[in-house]
N, C-alpha and C positions, 0 to 999 in steps of 0.2 A: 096570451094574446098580444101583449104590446110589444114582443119580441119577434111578435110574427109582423104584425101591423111595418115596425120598424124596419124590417128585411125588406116587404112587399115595398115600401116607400121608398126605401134605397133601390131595389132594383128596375119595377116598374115604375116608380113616379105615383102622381094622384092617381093615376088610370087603374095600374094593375089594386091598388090599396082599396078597393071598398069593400065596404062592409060583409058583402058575398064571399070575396075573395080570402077575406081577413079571418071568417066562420068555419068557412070550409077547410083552411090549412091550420088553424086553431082545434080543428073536430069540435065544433060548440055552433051551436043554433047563433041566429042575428038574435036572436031574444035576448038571450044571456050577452050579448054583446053591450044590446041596448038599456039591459039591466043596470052596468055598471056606467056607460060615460051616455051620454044626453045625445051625441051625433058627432060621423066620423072625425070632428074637427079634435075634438076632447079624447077621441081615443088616441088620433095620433098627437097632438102634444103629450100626452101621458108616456105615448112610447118614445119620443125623444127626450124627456127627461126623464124617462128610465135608463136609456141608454146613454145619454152626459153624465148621470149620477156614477156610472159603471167605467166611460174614457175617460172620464175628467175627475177626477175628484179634489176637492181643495180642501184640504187641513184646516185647523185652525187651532192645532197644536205644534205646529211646523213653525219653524221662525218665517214670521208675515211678508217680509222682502222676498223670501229663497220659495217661500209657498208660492206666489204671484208670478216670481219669473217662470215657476216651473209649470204651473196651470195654463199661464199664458203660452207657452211652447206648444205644449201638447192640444191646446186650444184651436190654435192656428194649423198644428197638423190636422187636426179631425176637420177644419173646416173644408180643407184642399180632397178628401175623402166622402166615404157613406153621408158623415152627420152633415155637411156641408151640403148636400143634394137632398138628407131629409129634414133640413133646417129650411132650406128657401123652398119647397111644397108644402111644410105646414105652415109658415108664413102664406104661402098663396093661399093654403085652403082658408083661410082664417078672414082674408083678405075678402075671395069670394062669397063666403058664405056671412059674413055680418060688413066688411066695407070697413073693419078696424082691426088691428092686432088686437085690441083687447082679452080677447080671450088666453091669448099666446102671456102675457102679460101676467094676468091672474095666477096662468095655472104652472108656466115655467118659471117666467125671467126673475118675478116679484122672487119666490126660493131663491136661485141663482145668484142673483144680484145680493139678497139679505145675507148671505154667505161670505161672498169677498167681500161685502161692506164691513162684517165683524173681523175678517182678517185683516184688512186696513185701519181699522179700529186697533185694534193688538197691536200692529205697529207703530201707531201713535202712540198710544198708551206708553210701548216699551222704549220711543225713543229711534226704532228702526228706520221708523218714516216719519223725518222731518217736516213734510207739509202740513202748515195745519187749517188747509181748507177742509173743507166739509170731507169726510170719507166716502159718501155718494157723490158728490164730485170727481173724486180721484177715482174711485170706478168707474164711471163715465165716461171718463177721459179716455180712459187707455181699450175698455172694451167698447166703447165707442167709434172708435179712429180704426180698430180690428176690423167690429162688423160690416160699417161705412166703405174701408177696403175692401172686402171680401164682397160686399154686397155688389158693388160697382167693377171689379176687377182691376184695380188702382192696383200698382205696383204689387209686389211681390212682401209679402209677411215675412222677412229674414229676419233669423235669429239678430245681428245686428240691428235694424230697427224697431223688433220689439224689446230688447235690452234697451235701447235710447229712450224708450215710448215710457217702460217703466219707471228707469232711473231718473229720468229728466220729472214727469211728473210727481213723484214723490219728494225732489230736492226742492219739488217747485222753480224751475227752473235749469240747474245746473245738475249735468250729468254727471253720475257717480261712479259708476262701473257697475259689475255683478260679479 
């Protein structure tokens, strides 16, 4: 189901993804739908972070600098794609249907985020990543300045500016290379 969910929302939008649509190409009742997530908003964050778990995935056994540049690349390509078109409709549905991300929040970004924050962590730890602000912080930062972009259509996500975006905020400051 979330793989189906996930398709319908990448190619029709909210419209073609409901719950109808999502049963019938799943072969499973709206019952069984309704079984496992509370309403369409919880199915489909479920099936975007089924499918970031599967385009994105980030180590945390990968050296934490070389992990981050490489998540962030491939980050920035899904957003210009599918996950891009079915990131800003579960953002809308989440929007219309409570008037807060919150939900998106709980059920995605909170994993997400706890993720590259232990990989920014590592890097501290090991010395990689010299800032020693907060490592919620320096996630923030740089997947911040991303979605802020992507969200508004602000310049273009090149490899060069998200190399600077990373390196700069990890020296704190002073850019390092990759």
């Amino acid at each position: 189901m979330l793989e189906v969910a996930y398709l319908l929302t990448a190619s029709d939008g909210l419209k073609g993804a409901t719950i109808e649509n999502i049963a019938e190409a799943s072969a499973v009742s709206k019952v069984t739908i309704y079984k496992w997530w509370e309403d369409r908003s919880a199915l489909l964050i479920d099936a975007f972070l089924w499918r970031t778990r599967q385009e994105l995935p980030l180590s945390e056994s990968d050296e934490p600098v070389r992990a981050i540049h490489m998540h962030v690349r491939r980050y920035a390509a899904a957003l210009r794609g599918d996950l891009g078109r079915v990131l800003l409709a579960v953002l809308g549905e989440c929007m219309a249907k409570s008037g807060s991300t919150a939900a998106f929040t709980e059920r995605y970004l909170a994993e997400r985020r706890n993720l590259g924050v232990r990989v920014i962590s590592n890097g501290q730890r090991s010395g990689a990543i010299r800032s020693r602000r907060p490592p919620e912080a320096l996630y923030d930062q740089i997947f911040g300045a991303i979605f802020y972009r992507f969200l508004f259509g602000l310049d273009e996500l090149s490899k060069p500016y998200l190399t600077d975006l990373i390196d700069t905020t990890f020296s704190d400051g002073q850019a390092v290379g990759a």
